[in-house]
N, C-alpha and C positions, 0 to 999 in steps of 0.2 A: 779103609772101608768108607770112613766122611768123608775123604779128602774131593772124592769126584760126586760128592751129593750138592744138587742144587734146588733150594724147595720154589714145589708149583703150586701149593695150594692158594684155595682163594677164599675172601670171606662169602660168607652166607646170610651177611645181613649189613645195613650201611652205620657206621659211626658216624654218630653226629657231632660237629666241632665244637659245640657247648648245648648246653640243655633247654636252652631258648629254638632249638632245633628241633627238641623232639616233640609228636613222633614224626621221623624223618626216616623215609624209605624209596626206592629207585622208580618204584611201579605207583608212585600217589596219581589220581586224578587230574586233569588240566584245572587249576583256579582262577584261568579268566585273567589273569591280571599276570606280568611279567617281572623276571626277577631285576628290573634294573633300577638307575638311580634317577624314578620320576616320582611326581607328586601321589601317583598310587601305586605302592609294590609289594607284593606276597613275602618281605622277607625284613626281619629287625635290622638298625638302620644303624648298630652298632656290631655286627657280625657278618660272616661272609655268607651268601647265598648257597653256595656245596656244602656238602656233606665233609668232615677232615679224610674220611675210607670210603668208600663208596662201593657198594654192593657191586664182589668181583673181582673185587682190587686183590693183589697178591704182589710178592715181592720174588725178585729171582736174583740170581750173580752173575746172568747174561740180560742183555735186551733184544726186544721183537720189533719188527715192522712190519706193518699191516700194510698193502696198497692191492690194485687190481679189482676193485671189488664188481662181478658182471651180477645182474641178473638175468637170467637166461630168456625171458620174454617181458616186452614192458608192460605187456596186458593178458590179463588172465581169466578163465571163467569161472566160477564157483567151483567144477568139480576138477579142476587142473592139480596140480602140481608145480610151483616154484621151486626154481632147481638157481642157489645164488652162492657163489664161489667168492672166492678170496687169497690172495698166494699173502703167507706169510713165511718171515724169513728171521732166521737168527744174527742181529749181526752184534754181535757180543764179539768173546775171545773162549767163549765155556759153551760146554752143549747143556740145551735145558728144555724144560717142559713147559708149555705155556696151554693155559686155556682160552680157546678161540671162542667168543660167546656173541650168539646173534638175538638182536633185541627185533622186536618190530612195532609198530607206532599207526593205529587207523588214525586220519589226518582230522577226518571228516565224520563225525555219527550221529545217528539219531539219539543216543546217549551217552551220557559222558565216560568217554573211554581212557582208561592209562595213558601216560604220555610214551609208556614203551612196555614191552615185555618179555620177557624170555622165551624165546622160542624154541634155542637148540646150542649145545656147546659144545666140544668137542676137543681132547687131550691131546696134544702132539709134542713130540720129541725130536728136537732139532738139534745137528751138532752147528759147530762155527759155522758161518757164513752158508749154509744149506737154507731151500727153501721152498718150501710146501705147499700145492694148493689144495684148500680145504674146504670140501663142498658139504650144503645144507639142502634137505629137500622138504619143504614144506606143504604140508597137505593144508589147501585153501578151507577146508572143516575146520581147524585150529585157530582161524581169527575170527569168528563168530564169539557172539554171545547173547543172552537170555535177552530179552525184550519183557515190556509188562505186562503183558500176555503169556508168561514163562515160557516162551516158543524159542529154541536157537533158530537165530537168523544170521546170514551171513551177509552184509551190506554190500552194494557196488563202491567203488573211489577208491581214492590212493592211501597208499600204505607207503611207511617210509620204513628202510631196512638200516640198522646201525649193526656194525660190525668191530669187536674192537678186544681189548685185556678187561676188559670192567663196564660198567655202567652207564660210566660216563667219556668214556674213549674210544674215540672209532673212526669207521668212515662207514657214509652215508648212502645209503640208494635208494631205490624206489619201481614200487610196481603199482599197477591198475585193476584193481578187480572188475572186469565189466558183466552185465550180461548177456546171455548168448545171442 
């Protein structure tokens, strides 16, 4: 009954590598300043900048690879639909379940927006070297947000799409919101 179980679950929240990290979460705000090693950076100078688990992460007894990643139009209008695909594929020696998770990222706003955020995931079960392509439809309503004037608004400019096992693994694309 174990012998052909392979676990897909993912976490649901990011572990942080020591406590100098928290709180530490996948979806925090841009802070203007970069995680690297200059005279000004968002990050203690005695630990590492990631997370140790990273919201999404999961473990399996096979591996996936991600590549292909289209989106189906490079520009879009407020009331469109994003239709953005991905083949992924097992190339272990075991069949197993991976969760496919698409982040999206507004580049550009009027307010400070997430540096990513869930958009949509999706369960798949792959045996050995099989490979799947797995498409997301996104309704351009869903990357809006409130303005100070409580109004949802939905900005023009680019959006960038991450596609990947987790949080912080992927591959990358990109679409245009314009208007009509």
């Amino acid at each position: 009954m174990f012998g052909d179980y392979n676990p897909s679950g993912t976490l649901v929240a990011t572990f942080p590598y020591s406590v100098g990290q928290v709180p530490i979460y996948y979806n925090h705000p841009r802070t203007g300043r970069p995680a690297s090693k200059i005279k000004f950076t968002s990050k203690y100078i005695d630990g590492p900048h990631q997370p140790l688990y990273p919201f999404g992460f999961g473990l399996s007894y096979t591996s996936f690879n991600f590549e292909n990643l289209a989106v189906n139009s490079p520009e879009v209008t407020k009331e469109s639909l994003v239709t953005i695909s991905i083949d992924v594929s097992n190339t272990g020696l075991r069949a197993g379940e991976e969760v496919v998770q698409l982040y999206i990222s507004d580049v550009v706003a009027s307010r400070v927006r997430p540096v990513k955020e869930l958009k949509g995931f999706k369960k798949i079960n792959l045996q050995p070297g099989e490979r799947q392509t797995v498409t997301f439809e996104i309704d351009i309503n869903s990357l809006g947000f409130y303005n100070e004037a409580m109004e949802y608004i939905i900005e023009p400019g680019l959006f960038k799409v991450f596609i990947g096992s987790n949080s912080q693994e992927g591959i990358e694309g990109e679409f245009r919101v314009v208007e009509k």
